[in-house]
KOLTOR-64714 format. One line per field, with one value per residue: residue in one letter; residue number from 1; y, z, x of N, C-alpha, C in turn. Coordinates in pm, whole numbers, plus 50000, padded with zeros to 5 digits. Layout:
r c(a; ...)
k c(NUM; ...)
n_v c(Y; ...)
n_w c(Z; ...)
n_u c(X; ...)
ca_v c(Y; ...)
ca_w c(Z; ...)
ca_u c(X; ...)
c_v c(Y; ...)
c_w c(Z; ...)
c_u c(X; ...)
! end
This chain:
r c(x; x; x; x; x; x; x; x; x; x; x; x; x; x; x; x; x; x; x; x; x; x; x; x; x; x; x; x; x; x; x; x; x; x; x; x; x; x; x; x; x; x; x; x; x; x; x; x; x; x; x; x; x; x; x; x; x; x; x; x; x; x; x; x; x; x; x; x; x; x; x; x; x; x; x; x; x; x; x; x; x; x; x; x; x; x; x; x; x; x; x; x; x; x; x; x; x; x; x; x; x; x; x; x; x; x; x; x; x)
k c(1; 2; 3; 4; 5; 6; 7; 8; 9; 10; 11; 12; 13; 14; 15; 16; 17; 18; 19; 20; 21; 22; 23; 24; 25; 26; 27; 28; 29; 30; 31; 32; 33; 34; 35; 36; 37; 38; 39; 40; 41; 42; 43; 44; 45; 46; 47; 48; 49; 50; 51; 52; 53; 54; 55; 56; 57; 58; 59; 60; 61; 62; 63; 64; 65; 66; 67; 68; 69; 70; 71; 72; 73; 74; 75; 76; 77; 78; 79; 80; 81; 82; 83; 84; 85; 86; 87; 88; 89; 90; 91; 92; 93; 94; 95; 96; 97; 98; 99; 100; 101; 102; 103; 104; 105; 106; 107; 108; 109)
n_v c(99413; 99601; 99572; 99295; 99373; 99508; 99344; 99162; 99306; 99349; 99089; 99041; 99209; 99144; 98887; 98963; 99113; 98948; 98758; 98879; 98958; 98668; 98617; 98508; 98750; 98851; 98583; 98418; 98144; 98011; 97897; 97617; 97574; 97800; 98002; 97865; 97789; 97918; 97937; 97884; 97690; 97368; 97241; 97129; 97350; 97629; 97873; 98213; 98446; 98760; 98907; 99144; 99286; 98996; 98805; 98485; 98154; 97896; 97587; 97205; 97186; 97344; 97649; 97874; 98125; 98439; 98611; 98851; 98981; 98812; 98534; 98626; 98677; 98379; 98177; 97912; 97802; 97896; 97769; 97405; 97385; 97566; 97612; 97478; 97666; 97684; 97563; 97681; 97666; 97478; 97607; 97698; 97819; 97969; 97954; 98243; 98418; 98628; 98712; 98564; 98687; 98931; 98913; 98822; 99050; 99245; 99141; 99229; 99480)
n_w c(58971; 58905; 58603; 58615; 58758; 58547; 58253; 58380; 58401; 58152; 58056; 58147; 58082; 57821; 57806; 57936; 57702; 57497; 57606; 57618; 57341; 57281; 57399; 57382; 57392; 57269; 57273; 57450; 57652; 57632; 57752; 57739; 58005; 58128; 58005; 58017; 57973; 57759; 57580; 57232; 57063; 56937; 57031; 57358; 57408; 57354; 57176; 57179; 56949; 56822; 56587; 56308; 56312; 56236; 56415; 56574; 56678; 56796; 56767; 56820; 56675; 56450; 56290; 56348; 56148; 56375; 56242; 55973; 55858; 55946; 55786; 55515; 55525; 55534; 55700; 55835; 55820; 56082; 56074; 56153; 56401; 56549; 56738; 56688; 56841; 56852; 56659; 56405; 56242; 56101; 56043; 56123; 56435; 56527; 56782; 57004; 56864; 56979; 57202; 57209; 56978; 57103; 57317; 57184; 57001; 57181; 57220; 57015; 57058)
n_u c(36952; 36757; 36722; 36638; 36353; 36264; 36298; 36115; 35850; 35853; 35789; 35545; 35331; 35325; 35253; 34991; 34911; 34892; 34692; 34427; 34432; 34347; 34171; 33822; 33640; 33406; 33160; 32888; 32830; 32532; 32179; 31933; 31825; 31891; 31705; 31426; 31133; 31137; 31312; 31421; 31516; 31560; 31829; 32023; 32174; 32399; 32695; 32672; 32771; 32926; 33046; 33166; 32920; 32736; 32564; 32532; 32488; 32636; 32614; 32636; 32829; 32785; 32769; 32492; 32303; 32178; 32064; 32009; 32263; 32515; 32324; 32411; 32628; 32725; 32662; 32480; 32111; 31891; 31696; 31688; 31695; 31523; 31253; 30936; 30633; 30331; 30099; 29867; 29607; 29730; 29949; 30308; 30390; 30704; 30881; 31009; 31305; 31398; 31541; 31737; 31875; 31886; 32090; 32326; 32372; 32429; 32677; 32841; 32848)
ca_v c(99401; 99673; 99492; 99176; 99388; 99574; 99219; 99099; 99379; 99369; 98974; 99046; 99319; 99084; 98785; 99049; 99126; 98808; 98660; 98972; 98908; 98485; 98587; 98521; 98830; 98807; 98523; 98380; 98027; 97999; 97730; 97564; 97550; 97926; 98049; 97835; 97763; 98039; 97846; 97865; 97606; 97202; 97180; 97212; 97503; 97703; 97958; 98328; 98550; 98814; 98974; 99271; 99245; 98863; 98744; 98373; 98093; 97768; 97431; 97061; 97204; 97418; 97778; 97891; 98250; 98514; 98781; 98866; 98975; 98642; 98466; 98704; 98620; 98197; 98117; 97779; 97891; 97829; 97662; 97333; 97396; 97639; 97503; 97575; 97710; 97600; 97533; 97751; 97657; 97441; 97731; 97627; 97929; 97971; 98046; 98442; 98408; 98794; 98727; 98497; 98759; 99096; 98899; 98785; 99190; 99334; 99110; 99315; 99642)
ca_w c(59025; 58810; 58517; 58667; 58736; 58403; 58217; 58476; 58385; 57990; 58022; 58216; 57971; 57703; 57810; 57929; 57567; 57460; 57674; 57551; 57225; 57237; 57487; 57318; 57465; 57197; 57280; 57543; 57658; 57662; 57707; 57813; 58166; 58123; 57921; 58053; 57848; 57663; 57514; 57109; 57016; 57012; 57095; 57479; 57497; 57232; 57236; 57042; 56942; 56737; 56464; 56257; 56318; 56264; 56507; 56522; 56773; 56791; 56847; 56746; 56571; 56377; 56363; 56279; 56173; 56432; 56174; 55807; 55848; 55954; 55689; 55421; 55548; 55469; 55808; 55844; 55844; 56208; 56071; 56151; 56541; 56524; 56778; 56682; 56942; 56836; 56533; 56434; 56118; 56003; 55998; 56235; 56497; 56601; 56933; 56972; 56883; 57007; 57361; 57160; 56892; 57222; 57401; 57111; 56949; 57302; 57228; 56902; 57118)
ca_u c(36818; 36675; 36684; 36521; 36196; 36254; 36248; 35978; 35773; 35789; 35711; 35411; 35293; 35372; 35130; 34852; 34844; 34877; 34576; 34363; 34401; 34327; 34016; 33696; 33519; 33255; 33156; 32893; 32731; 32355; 32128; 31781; 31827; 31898; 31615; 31346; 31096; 31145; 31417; 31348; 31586; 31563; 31956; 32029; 32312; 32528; 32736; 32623; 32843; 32846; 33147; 33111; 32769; 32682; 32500; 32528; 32503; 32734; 32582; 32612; 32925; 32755; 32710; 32372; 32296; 32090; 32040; 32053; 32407; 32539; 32286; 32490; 32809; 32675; 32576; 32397; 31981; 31849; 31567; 31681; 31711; 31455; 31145; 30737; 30599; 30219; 30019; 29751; 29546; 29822; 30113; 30385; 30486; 30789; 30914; 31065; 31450; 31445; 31612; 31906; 31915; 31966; 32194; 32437; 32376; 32529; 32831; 32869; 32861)
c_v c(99482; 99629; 99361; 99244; 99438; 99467; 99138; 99171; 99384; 99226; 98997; 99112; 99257; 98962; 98842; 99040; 99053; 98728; 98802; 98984; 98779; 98518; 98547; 98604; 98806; 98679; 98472; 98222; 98047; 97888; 97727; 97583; 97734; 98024; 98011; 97786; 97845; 98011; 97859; 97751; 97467; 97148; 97195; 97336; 97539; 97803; 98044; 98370; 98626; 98912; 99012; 99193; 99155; 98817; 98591; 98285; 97923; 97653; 97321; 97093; 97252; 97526; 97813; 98095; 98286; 98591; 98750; 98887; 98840; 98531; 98526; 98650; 98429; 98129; 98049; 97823; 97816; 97771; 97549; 97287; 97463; 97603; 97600; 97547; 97643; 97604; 97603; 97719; 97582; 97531; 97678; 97789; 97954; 98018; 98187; 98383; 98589; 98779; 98629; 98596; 98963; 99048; 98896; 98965; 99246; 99271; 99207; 99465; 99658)
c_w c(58942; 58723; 58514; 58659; 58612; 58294; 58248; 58434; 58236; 57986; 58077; 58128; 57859; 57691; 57833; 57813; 57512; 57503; 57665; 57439; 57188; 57319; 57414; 57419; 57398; 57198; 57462; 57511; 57694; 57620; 57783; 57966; 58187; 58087; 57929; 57944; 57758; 57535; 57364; 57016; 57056; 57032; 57267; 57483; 57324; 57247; 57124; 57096; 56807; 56668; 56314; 56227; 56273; 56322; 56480; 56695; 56747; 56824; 56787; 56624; 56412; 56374; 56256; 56280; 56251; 56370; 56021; 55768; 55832; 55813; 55586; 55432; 55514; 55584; 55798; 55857; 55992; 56213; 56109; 56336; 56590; 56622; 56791; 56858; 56995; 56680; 56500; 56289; 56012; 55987; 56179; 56254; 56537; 56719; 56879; 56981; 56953; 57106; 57345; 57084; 57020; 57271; 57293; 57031; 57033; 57316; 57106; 56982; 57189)
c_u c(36719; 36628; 36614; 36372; 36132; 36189; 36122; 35865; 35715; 35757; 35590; 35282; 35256; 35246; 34997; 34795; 34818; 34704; 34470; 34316; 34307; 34218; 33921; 33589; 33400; 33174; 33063; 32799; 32615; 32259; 31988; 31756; 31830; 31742; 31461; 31264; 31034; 31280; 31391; 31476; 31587; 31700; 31914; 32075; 32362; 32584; 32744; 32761; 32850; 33034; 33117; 32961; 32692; 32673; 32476; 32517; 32531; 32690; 32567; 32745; 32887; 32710; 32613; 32362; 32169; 31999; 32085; 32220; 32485; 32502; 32393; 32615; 32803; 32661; 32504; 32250; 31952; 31752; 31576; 31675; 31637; 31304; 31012; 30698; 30446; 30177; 29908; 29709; 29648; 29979; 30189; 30446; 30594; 30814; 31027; 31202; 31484; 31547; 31760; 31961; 31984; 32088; 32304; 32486; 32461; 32646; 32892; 32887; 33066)
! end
């Protein structure tokens, strides 16, 4: 009987670590419906995350960089998903990526 919980105990131990490892903590979903229209992207949803400090976010099966890091590392440019905000004299604004770029940073923490 000992050895049953002994065995029982190091498989248990064994998949913990296992399913710890394969988690994707860094890793969250965020999207339009979320963000309102504060939204700065013309996908719906993607999912940031952020390793050794590349900040990036996943969508249309492509990951786009947050940050210079990311860009460095060859991250896709987010210009193409990227949505103007308004027009002022001809120069196209963008909407603030700041609130994609905090959230995906505090996965790096």
């Amino acid at each position: 009987m000992k050895t049953f919980f002994y065995v029982t105990g190091i498989g248990l131990v064994f998949i913990l670590v296992i399913a710890l490892l394969a988690s994707p903590g860094d890793q969250n979903t965020v999207g339009a419906a979320e963000y309102g229209a504060d939204w700065p992207l013309t996908v719906d949803s993607g999912v940031l995350a952020c390793r050794k400090s590349a900040a990036t976010i996943r969508a249309s099966g492509t990951t786009y960089a947050l940050n210079g890091t990311a860009r460095q590392a060859g991250h896709t440019s987010i210009e193409p998903i990227w949505k103007t905000d308004q027009v002022i004299a001809g120069q196209e604004l963008k909407k603030s990526l700041g609130p994609l770029i905090k959230a995906a940073n505090a996965l790096c923490d």
